[in-house]
KEPA-562501 format. One record per residue (C-alpha): residue in one letter; x, y, z; residue number from 1. Coordinates in Angstrom, 3 decimals. Each point is the difference from the previous one (the first is absolute). Last residue first. Example, Ala and Ser with C-alpha at 12.3 -4.5 7.8 and 13.67 -1.06 7.14 Angstrom:
residu->S c1->13.670 c2->-1.060 c3->7.140 num->2
residu->A c1->-1.370 c2->-3.440 c3->0.660 num->1
This chain:
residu->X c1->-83.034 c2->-14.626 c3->-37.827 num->163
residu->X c1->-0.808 c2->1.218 c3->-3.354 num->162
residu->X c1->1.911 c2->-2.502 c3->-2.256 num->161
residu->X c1->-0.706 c2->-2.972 c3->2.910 num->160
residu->X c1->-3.608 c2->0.672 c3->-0.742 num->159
residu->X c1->0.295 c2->0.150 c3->-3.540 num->158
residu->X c1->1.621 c2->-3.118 c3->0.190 num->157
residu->X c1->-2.704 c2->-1.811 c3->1.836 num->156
residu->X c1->-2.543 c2->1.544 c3->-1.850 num->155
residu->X c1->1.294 c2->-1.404 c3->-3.013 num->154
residu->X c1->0.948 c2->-3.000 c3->1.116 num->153
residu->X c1->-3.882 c2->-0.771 c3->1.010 num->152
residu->X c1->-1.346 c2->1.674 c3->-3.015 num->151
residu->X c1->1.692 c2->-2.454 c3->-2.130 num->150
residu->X c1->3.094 c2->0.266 c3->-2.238 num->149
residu->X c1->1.806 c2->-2.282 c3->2.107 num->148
residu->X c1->-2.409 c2->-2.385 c3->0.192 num->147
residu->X c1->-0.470 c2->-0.103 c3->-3.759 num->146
residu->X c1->3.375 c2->-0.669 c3->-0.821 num->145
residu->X c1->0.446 c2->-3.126 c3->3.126 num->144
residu->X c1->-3.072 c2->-1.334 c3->-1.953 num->143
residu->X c1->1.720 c2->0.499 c3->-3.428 num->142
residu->X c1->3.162 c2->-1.776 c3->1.819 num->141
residu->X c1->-1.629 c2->-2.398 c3->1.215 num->140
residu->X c1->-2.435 c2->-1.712 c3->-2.744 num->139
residu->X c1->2.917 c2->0.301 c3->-2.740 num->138
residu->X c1->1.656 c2->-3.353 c3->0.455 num->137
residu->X c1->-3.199 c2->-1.461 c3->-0.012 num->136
residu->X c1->-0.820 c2->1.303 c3->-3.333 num->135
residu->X c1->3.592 c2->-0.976 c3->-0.962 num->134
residu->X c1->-0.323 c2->-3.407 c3->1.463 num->133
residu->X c1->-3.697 c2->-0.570 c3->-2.014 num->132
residu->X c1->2.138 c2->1.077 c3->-3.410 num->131
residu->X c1->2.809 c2->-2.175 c3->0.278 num->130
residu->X c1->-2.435 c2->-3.350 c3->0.662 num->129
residu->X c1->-1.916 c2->1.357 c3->-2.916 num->128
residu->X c1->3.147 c2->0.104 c3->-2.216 num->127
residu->X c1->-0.045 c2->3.317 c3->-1.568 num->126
residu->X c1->3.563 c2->-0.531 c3->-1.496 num->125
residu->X c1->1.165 c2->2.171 c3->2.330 num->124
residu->X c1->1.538 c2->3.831 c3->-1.331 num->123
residu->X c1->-3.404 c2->1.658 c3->0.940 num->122
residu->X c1->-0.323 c2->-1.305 c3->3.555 num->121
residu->X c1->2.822 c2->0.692 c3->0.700 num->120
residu->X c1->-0.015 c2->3.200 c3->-0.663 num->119
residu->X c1->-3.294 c2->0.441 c3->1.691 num->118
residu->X c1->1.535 c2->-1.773 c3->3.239 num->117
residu->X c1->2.813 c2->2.293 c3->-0.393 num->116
residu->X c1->-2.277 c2->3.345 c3->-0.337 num->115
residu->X c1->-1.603 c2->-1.270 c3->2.713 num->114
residu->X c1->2.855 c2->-0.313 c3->2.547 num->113
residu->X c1->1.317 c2->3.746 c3->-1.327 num->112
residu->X c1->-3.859 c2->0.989 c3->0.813 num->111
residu->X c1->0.449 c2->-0.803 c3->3.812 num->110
residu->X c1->3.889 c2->0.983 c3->0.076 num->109
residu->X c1->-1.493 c2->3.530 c3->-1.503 num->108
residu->X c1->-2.788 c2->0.098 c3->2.770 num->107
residu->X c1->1.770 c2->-0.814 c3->2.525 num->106
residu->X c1->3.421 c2->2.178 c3->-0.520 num->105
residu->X c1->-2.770 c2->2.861 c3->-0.096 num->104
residu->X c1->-1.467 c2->-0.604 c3->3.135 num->103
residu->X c1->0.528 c2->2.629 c3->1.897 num->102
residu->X c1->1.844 c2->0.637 c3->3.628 num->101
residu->X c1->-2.307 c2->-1.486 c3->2.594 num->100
residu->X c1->2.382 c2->-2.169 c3->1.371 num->99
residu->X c1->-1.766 c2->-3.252 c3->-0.891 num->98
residu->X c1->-0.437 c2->1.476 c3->-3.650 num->97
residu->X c1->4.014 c2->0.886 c3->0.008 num->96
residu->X c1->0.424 c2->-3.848 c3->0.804 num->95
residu->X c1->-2.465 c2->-1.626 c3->-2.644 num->94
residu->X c1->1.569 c2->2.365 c3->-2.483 num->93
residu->X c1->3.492 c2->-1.311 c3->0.882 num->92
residu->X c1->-0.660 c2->-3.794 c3->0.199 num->91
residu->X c1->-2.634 c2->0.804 c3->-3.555 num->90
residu->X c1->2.723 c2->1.854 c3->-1.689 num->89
residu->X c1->2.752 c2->-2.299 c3->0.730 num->88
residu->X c1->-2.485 c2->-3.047 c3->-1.457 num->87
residu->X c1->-0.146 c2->1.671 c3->-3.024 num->86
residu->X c1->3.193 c2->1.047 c3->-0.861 num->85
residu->X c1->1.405 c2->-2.954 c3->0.507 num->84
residu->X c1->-3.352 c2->-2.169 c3->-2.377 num->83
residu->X c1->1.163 c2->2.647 c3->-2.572 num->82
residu->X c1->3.386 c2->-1.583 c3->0.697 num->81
residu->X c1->-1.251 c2->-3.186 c3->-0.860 num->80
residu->X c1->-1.959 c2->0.980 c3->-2.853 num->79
residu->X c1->2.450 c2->1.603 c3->-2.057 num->78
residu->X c1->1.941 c2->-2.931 c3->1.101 num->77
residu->X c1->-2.372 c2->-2.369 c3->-1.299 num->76
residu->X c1->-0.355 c2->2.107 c3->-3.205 num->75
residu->X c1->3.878 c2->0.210 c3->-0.620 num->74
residu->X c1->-0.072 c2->-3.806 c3->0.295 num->73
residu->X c1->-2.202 c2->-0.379 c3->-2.539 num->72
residu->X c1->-3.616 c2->-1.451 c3->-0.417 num->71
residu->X c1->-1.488 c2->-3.160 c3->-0.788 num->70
residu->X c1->-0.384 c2->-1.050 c3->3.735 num->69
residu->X c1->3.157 c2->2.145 c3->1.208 num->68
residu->X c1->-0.259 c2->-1.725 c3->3.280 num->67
residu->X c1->-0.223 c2->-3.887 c3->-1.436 num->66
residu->X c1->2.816 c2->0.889 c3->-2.675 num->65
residu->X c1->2.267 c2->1.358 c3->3.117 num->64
residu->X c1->-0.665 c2->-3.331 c3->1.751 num->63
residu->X c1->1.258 c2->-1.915 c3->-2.642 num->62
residu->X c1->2.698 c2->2.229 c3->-0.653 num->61
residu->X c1->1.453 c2->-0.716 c3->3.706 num->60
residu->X c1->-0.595 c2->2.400 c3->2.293 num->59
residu->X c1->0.565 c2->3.897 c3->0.412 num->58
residu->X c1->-3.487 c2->1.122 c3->-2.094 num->57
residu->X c1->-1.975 c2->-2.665 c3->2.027 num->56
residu->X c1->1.396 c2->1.531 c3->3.655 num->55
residu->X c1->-0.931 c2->3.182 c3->-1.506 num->54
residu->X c1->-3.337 c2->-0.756 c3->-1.080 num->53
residu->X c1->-0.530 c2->-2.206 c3->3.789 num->52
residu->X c1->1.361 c2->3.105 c3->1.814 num->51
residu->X c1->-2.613 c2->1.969 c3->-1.965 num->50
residu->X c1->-2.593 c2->-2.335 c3->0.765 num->49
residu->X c1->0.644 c2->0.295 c3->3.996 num->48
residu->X c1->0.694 c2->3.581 c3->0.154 num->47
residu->X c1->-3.176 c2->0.950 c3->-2.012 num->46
residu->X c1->-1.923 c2->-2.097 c3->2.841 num->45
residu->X c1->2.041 c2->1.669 c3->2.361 num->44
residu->X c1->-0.774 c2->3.701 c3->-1.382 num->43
residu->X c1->-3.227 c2->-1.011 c3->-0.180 num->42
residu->X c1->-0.654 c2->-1.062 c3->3.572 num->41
residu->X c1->1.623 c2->3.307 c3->0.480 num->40
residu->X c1->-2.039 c2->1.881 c3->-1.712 num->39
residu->X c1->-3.556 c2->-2.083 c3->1.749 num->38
residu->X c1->1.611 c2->1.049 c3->3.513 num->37
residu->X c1->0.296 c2->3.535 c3->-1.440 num->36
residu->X c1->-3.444 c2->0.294 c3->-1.236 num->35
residu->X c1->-1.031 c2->-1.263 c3->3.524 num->34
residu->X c1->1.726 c2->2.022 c3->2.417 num->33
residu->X c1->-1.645 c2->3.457 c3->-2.200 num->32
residu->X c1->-3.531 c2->-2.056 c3->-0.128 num->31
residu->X c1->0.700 c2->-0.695 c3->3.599 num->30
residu->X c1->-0.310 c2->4.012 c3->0.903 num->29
residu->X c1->3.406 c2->1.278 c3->1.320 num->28
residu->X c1->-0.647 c2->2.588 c3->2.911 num->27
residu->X c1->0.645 c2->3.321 c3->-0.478 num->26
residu->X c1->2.520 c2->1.000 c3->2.497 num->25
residu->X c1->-0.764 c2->2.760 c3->2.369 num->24
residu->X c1->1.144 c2->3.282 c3->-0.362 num->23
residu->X c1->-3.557 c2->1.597 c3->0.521 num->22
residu->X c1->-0.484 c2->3.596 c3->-0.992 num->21
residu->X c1->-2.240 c2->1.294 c3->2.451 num->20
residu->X c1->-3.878 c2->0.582 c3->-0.848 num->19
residu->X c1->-0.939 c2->2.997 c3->-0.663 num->18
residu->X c1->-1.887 c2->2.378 c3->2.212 num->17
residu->X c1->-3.398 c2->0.291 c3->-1.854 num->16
residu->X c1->-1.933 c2->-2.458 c3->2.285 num->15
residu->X c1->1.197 c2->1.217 c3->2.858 num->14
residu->X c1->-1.085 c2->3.739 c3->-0.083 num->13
residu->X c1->-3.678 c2->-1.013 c3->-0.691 num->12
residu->X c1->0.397 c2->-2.214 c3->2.927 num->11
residu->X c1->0.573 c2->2.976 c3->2.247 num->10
residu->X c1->3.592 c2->1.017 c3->1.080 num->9
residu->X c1->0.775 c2->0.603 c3->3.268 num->8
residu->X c1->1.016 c2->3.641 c3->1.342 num->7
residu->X c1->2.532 c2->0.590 c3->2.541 num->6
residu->X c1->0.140 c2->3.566 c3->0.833 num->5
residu->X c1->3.113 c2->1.613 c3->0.779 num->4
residu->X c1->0.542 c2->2.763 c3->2.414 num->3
residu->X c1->2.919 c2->2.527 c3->-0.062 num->2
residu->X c1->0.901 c2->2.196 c3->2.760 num->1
């Protein structure tokens, strides 16, 4: 005949069993919902003034002269489909960050939409007016670039990385 003995374990015991693995979802911080909010307010921001360089570079020569502002055409369109590429990368990167898969696409579209502003800032004819949009135009998207590269992101991606 076999006996068995129940024995429970003292605290001591308890305290060093491991906790299980949980398979819970982390839960999205609002820095994470927010960064993306601010991308896409970008991207439609960028949308908006790219459809109006576009729109300029396809009308009348009058309105073509008032886009290219001392420039050329190939520089406008340079800059228009910079403008594209931006705004893509910002929809997209603001979707993988939701889903907790990086935030690469982010942070490029983020520094794509200040490397424009800078470029066109540079190629203006420094007009204060010009210069005080540009700053503004910038504002977002270097706050959307810190964001993502915060702590809060960060941990929220790690997170999702070792869950």
């Amino acid at each position: 005949m076999t006996q068995s003995y129940s024995r429970q374990p003292d605290s001591r015991e308890l305290r060093s069993v491991p906790a299980p693995a949980s398979s819970a979802p982390v839960a999205r911080p609002r820095i994470v919902t927010a960064t993306a909010v601010l991308a896409f307010a970008q991207a439609l921001f960028s949308a908006l003034s790219t459809w109006s360089v576009i729109s300029g570079l396809l009308g009348d020569a009058a309105a073509r002269a008032d886009v290219i502002d001392g420039g050329t055409t190939t520089t406008a369109w340079i800059g228009a489909v910079a403008q594209v590429v931006g705004i893509v990368l910002l929809l997209v990167g603001g979707a993988r960050l939701l889903a907790g898969r990086g935030r690469t696409a982010l942070v490029v579209g983020a520094a794509v939409e200040i490397g424009i502003i800078v470029y066109y800032l540079i190629t203006s004819n420094l007009i204060p007016i010009d210069i005080a949009i540009s700053i503004f135009f910038a504002i977002l998207p270097a706050v959307v670039l810190v964001m993502a590269l915060g702590r809060g992101v960060t941990g929220f991606l790690e997170a999702r990385r070792a869950g």
